[in-house]
N, C-alpha and C positions, 0 to 999 in steps of 0.2 A: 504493500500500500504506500510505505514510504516512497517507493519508486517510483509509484504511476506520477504520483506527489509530485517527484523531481522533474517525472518526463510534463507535463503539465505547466509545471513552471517556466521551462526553459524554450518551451514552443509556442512563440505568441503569435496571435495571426496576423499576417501579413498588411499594409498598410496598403490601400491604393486610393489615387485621386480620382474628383469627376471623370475622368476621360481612361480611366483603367488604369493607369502609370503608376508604378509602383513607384515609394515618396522613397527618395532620396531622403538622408538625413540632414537635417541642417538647411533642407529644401523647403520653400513655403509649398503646399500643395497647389495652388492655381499658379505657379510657376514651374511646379512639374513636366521637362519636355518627354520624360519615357528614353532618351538617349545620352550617347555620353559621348563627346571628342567631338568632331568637326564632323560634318556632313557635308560638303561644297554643295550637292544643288539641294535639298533641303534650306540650309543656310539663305542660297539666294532668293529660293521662293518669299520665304518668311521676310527678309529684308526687303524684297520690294513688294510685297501685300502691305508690312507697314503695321501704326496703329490704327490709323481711318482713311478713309477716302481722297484727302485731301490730302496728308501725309502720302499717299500711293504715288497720286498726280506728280508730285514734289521729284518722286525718284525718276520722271521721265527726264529731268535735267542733267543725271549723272553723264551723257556725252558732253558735257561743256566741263568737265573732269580733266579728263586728258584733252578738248581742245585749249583749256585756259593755260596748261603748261608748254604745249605746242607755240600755243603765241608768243608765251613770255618769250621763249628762245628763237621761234625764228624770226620774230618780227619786233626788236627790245627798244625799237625805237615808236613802234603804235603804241603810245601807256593809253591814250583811251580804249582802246578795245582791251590791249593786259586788262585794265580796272576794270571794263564793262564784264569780259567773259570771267572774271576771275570771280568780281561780284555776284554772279549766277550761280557758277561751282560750289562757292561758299554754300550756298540755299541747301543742297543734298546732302552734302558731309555733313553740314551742321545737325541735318534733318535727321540721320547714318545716326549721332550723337546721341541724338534723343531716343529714337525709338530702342538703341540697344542699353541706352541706361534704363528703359521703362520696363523692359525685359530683366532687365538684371533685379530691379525692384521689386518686379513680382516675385521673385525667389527668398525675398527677405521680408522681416516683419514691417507691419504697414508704417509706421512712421519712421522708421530707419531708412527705408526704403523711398518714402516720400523727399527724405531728407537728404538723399543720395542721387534721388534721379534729378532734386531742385541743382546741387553742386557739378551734376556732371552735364547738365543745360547750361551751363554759368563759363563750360570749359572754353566755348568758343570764344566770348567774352574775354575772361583772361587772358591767352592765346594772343587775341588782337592788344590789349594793353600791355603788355610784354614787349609784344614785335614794335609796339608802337615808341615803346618808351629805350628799346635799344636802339632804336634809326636817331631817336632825338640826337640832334646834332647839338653847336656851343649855344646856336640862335637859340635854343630852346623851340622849336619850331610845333614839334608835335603836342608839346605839353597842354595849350589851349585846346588841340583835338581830343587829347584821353580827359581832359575835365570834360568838353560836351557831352561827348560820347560816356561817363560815367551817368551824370547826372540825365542824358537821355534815354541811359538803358532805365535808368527806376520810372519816367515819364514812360516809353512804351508799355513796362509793366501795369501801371498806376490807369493810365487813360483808355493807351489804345487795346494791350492786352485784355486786362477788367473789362474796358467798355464791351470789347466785341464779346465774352463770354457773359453779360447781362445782358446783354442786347441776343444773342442766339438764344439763350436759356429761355428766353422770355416769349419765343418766336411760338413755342410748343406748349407753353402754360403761362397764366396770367404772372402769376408773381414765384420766387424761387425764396425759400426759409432756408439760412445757413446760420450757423453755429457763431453766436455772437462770440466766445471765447477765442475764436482762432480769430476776427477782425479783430477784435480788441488787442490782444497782445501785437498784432499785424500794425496798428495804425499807432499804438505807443512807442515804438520801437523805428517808427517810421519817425515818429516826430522827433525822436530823440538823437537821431543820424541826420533828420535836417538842422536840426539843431548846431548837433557838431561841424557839418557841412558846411554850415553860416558862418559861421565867429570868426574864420580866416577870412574873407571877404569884408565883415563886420570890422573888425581891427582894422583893415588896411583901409578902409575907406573912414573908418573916425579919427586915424592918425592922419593920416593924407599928408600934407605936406610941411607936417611938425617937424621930420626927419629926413633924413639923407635917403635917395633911392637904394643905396647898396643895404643902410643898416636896414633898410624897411622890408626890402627881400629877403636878408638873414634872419630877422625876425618872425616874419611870415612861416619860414620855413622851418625853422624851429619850434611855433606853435603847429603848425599841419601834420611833423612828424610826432608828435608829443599827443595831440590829436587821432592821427593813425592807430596810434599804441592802444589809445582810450576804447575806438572803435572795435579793434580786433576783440579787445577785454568783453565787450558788450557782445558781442556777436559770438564769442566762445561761451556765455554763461547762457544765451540765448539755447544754443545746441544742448546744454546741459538739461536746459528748462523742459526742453520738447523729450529729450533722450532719457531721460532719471526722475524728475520730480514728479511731472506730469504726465508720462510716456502711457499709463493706464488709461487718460481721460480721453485722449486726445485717439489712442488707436480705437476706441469705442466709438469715436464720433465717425474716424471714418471708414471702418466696420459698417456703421449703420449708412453712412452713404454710398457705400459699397452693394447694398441690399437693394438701393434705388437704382441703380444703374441699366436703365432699360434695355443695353446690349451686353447684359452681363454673361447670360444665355451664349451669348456670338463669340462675346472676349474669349471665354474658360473652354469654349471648342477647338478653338484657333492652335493649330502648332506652334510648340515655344522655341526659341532659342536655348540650346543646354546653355551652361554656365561658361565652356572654353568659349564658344560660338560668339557669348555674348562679348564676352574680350578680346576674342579677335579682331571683331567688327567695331570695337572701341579705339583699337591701335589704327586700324586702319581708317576712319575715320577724323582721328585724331592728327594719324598724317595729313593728310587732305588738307583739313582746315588749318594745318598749321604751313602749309608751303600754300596756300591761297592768301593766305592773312600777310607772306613776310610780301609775296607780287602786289598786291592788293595796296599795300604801306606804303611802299616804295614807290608808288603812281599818284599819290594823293597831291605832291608839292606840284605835279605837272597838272594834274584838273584844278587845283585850287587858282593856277600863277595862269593859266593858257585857258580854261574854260570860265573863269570868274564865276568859280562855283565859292557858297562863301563857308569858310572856315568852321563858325555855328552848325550849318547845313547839316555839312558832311559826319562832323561829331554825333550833333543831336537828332539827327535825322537818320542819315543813311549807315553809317557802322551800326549803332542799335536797332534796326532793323534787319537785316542780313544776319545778326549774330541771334537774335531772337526768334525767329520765325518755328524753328522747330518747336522751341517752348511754347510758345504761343498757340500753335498748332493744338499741342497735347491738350493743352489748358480748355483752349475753346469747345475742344471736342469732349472732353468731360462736362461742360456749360449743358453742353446740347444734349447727352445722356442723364440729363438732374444729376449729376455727382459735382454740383455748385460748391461742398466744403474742400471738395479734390482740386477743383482749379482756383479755389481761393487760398489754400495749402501752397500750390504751385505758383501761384502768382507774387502774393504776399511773401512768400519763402524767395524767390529770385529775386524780389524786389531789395529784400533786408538785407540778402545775400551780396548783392549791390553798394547797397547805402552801406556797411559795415564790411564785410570782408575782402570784397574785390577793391573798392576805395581805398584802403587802408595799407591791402597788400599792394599795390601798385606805388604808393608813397615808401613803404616801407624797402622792396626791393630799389625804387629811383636811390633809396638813401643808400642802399647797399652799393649798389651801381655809381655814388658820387654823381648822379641825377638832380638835378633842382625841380625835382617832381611836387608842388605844393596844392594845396586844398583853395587855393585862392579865385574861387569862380568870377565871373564874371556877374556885375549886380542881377543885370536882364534874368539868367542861369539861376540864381537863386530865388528870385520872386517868382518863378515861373514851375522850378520846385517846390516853395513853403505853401503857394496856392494850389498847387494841384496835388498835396498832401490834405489840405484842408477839404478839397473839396470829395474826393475820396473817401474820406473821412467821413463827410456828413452823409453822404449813400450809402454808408457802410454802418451807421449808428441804429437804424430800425432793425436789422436783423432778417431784411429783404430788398431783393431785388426787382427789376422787371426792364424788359425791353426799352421804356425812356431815358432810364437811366444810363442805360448802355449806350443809347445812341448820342445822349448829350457826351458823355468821357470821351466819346469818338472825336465826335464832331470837334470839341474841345485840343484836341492832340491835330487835326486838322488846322485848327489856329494857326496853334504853333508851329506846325509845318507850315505853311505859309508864313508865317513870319518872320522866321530865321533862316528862308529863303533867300530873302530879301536883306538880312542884315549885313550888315557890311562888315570888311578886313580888318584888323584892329590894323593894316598899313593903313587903310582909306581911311579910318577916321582921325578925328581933330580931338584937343582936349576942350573945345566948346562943350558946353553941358559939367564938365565935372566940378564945378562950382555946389551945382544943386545935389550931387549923389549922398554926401553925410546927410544933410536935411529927409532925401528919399528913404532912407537906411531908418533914420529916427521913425518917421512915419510910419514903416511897413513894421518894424519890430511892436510898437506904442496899437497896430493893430491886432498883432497877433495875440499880445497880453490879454487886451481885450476880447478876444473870441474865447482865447482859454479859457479864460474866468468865468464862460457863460454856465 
């Protein structure tokens, strides 16, 4: 008897997931692919079906792959076509990024997992701040582009990304209820990185011309790196907040919008990526976008100087666009399945991700690098930040959403694009106006207090 005992205990039955795949261990079950090592045409199938429709469409692009490096070399003196075809390429690799980090996330627990596919959407991102901040030359030339381009990537998340997924969400039902605790930590943490964001611009523009231009930039730079440090500090206790303290509430919340997911049915049938597959397909995407980002760099000074495209633009516009799109993509496409706390997880998470860690590392390595990489925005860049943090913010305070709202965030980031269209070179401009900028600074802070306090 003792022995049936023993044999009884030591034969437990077998584990299998929805689709029969016996669970790996260590495996989440709906990330179970049933295989193990590399499959090549498996692999390609599942890489170009994609996560949705739209993401599929995306990989029609991968011939502009090999034609964007084709250009570079034989044609080194076309930089608009290098930038144009190189800018398209970017689209698929980047897209490559995404869908094999969302693969890998289903293999992991949900907010680990959330928290890993937001860092490895962000790669394309860094990637370009890197390339960007080792071509800077003595002029400092690129440093105005990686400030647009930071504070543009949290606007695409903030307006255009949010907008489009309230505005699709809203397409298929009146209004969408998401989990006030994940906006709320999303929008305090947001304010707290515009915050920090400000006070280098803030400073230099209330000292202005009390001091010498050399000690004003060492000082700048001093607070920005001092600054960076504080950011990183926030943005590591933030991972802590989601990963250890609150890691129980938060995978419940989206567990239960997991349950909503009207293609959950489709997702959990679909062939996975194994685990080598998925990190294949991460190196080699990771190539891509990293020899398209250094062509890509290196073309900016010739469209900026020869096409009078303006400096703003290109930062706040077209690099965070191009490096977003796949996030974007995933995000929306969760909007439009009601999995609303999933793409406000994704959006809000690449947003902070943003404001606190890629900002911060990018100052931090300039410093490494003997870089004069500073926090010091441009006024226009900050009020166009602190508002579209506010306004965010108030769509985001009732704990619903709906289609208007989406389409105003749009519309809104539409401005802006148009705007900074039109703004001009800091060579084109004059120091006319900067009489009035301390006075503007006082004002726009002396407004903020006051919204605060409502």
């Amino acid at each position: 008897m003792a022995g049936t005992i023993a044999t009884d205990e030591i034969t437990p039955a077998p584990l299998y997931n929805h689709n029969g795949h016996k669970i790996t261990k260590g495996i989440h079950p709906d990330g179970e692919s049933g295989r193990i090592g590399v499959h090549p045409l498996h692999f390609l199938k599942i890489c170009f079906r994609s996560s949705s429709t739209a993401s599929k469409y995306v990989n029609f692009l991968w011939p502009f792959v090999p034609a964007a490096i084709a250009v570079r070399y034989a044609r080194p003196d076309a930089y608009l076509w290098i930038f144009a075809v190189n800018y398209i390429a970017m689209i698929p690799s980047a897209n490559l990024i995404g869908f094999a980090g969302q693969e890998l996330a289903r293999k992991l627990p949900k907010v680990f997992g959330v928290l890993l596919e937001t860092f490895l959407g962000s790669i394309v991102e860094i990637v370009l701040f890197m390339v960007l901040l080792h071509d800077n030359g003595p002029d400092n030339r690129f440093i105005p582009v990686i400030q647009a381009a930071i504070l543009g990537s949290i606007l695409a998340n903030l307006l255009l990304c949010l907008g489009a997924c309230f505005f699709v969400g809203g397409l298929r039902r009146d209004t969408q209820r998401f989990e006030p605790a994940i906006s709320e930590v999303g929008c305090g943490l947001l304010l707290i990185a515009g915050f920090g964001l400000t006070i280098p611009c803030a400073f230099s523009i209330s000292i202005g011309t009390a001091i010498n231009d050399a000690l004003l930039r060492s000082l700048i730079l001093k607070i920005s790196r001092a600054t960076a440090v504080v950011l990183l500090a926030a943005f590591l206790i933030y991972v802590w907040f989601q990963m250890r303290t609150h890691h129980g509430f938060l995978h419940a919340v989206l567990e239960q919008d997991e349950e909503k997911d009207e293609d959950r049915h489709i997702d959990l049938a679909k062939n996975k990526l194994t685990l080598t597959e998925c990190i294949v397909a991460l190196v080699i995407a990771l190539a891509c976008v990293s020899l398209h980002a250094i062509f890509l760099v290196r073309e900016i000074d010739s469209i900026v100087d020869n096409n009078h495209v303006s400096e703003l633009f290109m930062g706040l516009i077209l690099v965070p666009l191009v490096e977003k799109l796949a996030e974007h993509l995933t995000a929306v496409d969760e909007a439009w399945d009601n999995q609303i706390n999933f793409a406000l997880a994704h959006v809000l998470g690449a947003t902070i991700q943003t404001a606190l860690l890629n900002s911060s590392l990018v100052v931090i390595v300039g410093w490494g690098l003997d870089k004069d990489m500073n926090l010091n925005f441009h006024l226009f860049e900050i009020i166009l930040l602190i508002l579209a943090i506010l306004v965010v913010g108030n769509f985001l305070r009732d704990g619903e959403s709906n289609y208007l709202e989406g389409a105003l965030c749009v519309l809104v980031y539409l401005i802006i694009a148009v705007t900074t269209f039109y703004y001009p070179n800091e060579s084109e401009t004059t120091a006319s106006g900067e009489s009035n900028e301390q006075l503007n600074v006082y004002g726009i802070a002396r407004g903020l207090v006051a919204h605060a306090s409502r």
